[in-house]
Phi, psi and omega in degrees: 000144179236176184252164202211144170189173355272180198276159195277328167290011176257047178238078177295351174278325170309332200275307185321302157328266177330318204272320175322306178301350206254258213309299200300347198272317178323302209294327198249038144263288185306325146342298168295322196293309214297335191289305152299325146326303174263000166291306180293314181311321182280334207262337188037046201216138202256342177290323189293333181297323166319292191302321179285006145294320212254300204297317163310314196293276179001280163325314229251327156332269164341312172267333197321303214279304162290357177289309183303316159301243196009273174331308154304341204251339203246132169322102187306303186319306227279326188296321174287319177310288171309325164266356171266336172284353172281330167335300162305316165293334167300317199294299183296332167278003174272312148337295172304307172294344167258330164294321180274350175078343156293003189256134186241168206287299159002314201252323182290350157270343180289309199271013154292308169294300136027276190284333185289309164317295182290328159299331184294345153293311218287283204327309163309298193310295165329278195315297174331329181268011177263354162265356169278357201235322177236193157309148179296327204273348189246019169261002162315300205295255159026309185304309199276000165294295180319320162278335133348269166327321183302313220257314167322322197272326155329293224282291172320301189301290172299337168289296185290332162314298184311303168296285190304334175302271207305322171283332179173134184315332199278337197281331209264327191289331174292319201275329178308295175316288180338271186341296208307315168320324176302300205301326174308272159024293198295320194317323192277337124004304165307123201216106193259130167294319183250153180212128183253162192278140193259211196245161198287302199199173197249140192202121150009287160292346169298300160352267158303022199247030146269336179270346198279294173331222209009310198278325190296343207240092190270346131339317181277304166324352242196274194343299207278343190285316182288348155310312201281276182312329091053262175303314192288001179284287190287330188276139164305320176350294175326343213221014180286306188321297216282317141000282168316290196297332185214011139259310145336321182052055241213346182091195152276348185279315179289333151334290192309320181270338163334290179296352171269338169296333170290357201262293180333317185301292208292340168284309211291322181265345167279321166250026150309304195253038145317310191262322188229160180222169157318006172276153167079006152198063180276308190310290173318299164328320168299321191278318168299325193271343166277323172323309173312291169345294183306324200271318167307320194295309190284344177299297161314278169004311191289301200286146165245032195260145150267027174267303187263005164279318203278347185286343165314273180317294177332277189293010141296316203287299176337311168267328140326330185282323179316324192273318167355289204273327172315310190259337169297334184289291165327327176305298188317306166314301194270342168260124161335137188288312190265037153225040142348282209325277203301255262292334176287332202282274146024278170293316173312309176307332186265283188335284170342308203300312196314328197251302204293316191288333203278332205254045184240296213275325189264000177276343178287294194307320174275344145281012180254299200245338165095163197317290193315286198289353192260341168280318171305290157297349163275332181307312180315297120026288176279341165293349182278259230340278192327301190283304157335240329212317176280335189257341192217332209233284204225079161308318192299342202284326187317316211251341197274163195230329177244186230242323179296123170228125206252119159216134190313000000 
């Protein structure tokens, strides 16, 4: 590992991006606690926690490939911009509907789905300004700021989700509006520097011509799928209320640090790895850091400890950020400045599938088998992925070593 500069924070629009990402992430991690929460309080159901996975994923199935148009064709800010202020009416009406007391699992899928559409707009757009904003030689780096942001806003959100949850639904909802509103705000800060050329007209192939890169290019394919497959095993996310509520026995307050312990992990090591880097041994690294991932999930599983579900969870987050900083660099690195869009469009679909589709899959599996044995197989579940994947599907990943990949 070596050390990299210069830093990416003496940049202001970048630091502005970032700091921006920090607020949206927060709102929609509280977002998450409280939609869940109050999804479980009506519903008493591991299926319905499920269905609000699916109702996000959905939308985003669907939109993903014009969202990557867009993102190409369209001012990338003005886009982030825009959707997050719709991002805000959902929130008040979600709002609205828990003060007056009318809102129902109906509605709270409605407003998932929503937001799961508009992020899917948001996202592509967001990631894509960030090679408009530094240098090719400083997106490693850039990666593990951003994940950073990410992860800080993990660690913040479900805690303070958790805390406002316990005083009232409406409070977590408020604070959520709040967040977003800063981030819009920061968005107009943002000062793109770079301007990539956009494509003549939409064709069939343009279309697809995000799906096409990502498949022709099995390093990235290999990457981001095993990323995919992964999450969509191993993660739990889905099933923490219950956790919280009938194994931990722990509340909501216990909720708030559940969700926040992958995010401590996932910081701590995102801004390891800010300062230093990963060439010349990504591959391996990546296959080790899923191996942790797998053997914590099961761990978590096991335990009725909250000490040692939370030292789990901590070492899920700490080995996710890794495959994280990995596979956003590469996307980044390896893609043309005027195909961003689609191609972060792309990834933003395997990112989605992984978390909305995994916690649509693990709310099935714990109602089918219950919380405990469906977090246990799925962690067992990602360590077959990690061996599949090094030995038989995409062998080449085992060996790579710098982030540049020359493929036809």
């Amino acid at each position: 590992m070596s050390t990299i500069a210069p830093s990416v924070m003496h940049n202001r629009s970048f630091v502005s991006l970032w700091i921006a990402r920090i607020f949206s992430t927060t709102a929609f991690q509280m977002l998450s606690v409280v939609i869940g929460w109050q999804m479980y309080a009506l519903t008493d159901s591991a299926f319905q926690l499920g269905l609000v996975g699916l109702a996000q994923f959905l939308p985003m199935l669907i939109l993903t490939l014009p969202a990557g148009q867009v993102a190409d064709r369209y001012d990338r800010r003005t886009i982030v911009y825009l959707c997050q202020l719709f991002e805000c009416l959902v929130v008040v009406a979600l709002l609205l509907g828990s003060i007056q007391g009318w809102i129902d699992p109906i509605h709270i899928l409605i407003g998932a789905a929503i937001l799961g559409a508009s992020r899917t707009f948001e996202s592509p757009a967001s990631a894509a300004l960030v090679p408009d904003l530094v240098d090719r030689e400083q997106l490693p780096q850039a990666a593990a700021w951003s994940a950073s942001a990410m992860q800080t806003a993990m660690i913040v959100g479900p805690a303070l989700g958790g805390v406002l949850v316990a005083w009232g639904t409406s409070y977590a909802y408020i604070a959520s509006l709040v967040a977003l509103a800063v981030s819009t705000v920061l968005i107009f800060s943002v000062k793109v520097v770079r301007h990539v050329r956009k494509p003549d007209a939409v064709t069939m192939e343009t279309f697809l011509s995000g799906l096409k890169f990502v498949f022709k290019r099995k390093i990235i394919l290999g990457t981001i799928s095993l990323d995919l497959f992964a999450v969509l095993l191993g993660g739990a996310t889905a099933l923490l209320p219950i956790f919280a509520e009938d194994v931990l026995k722990t509340g909501s307050l216990g909720l708030g640090l559940l969700r926040s312990a992958p995010a401590v992990g996932a910081l701590v090591v995102s801004l390891i790895l800010t300062r230093v880097s990963l060439e010349n041994a990504i591959g391996k690294t990546l296959f080790a850091s899923l191996a942790v991932f797998a053997l914590a999930t099961v761990l978590f599983g096991i335990s009725s400890n909250i000490y040692v579900s939370l030292f789990a969870l901590f070492l899920t987050g700490a080995s996710d950020v890794v495959s994280v900083v990995i596979r956003s660099t590469l996307v980044q690195v390896n893609t043309p400045l005027d195909m961003q869009g689609r191609v972060n469009a792309v990834n933003s679909l395997f990112i989605g599938t992984s978390n909305q589709l995994g916690e649509f899959e693990s709310g099935t599996m714990a109602g089918l088998v219950g919380a405990v044995p469906a977090t246990v197989i799925g962690g067992l579940g990602t360590l077959a992925v990690a061996v599949i994947w090094m030995y038989w599907l995409f062998p080449v990943l085992r060996g790579l070593k710098t982030y540049t990949v020359e493929e036809g």
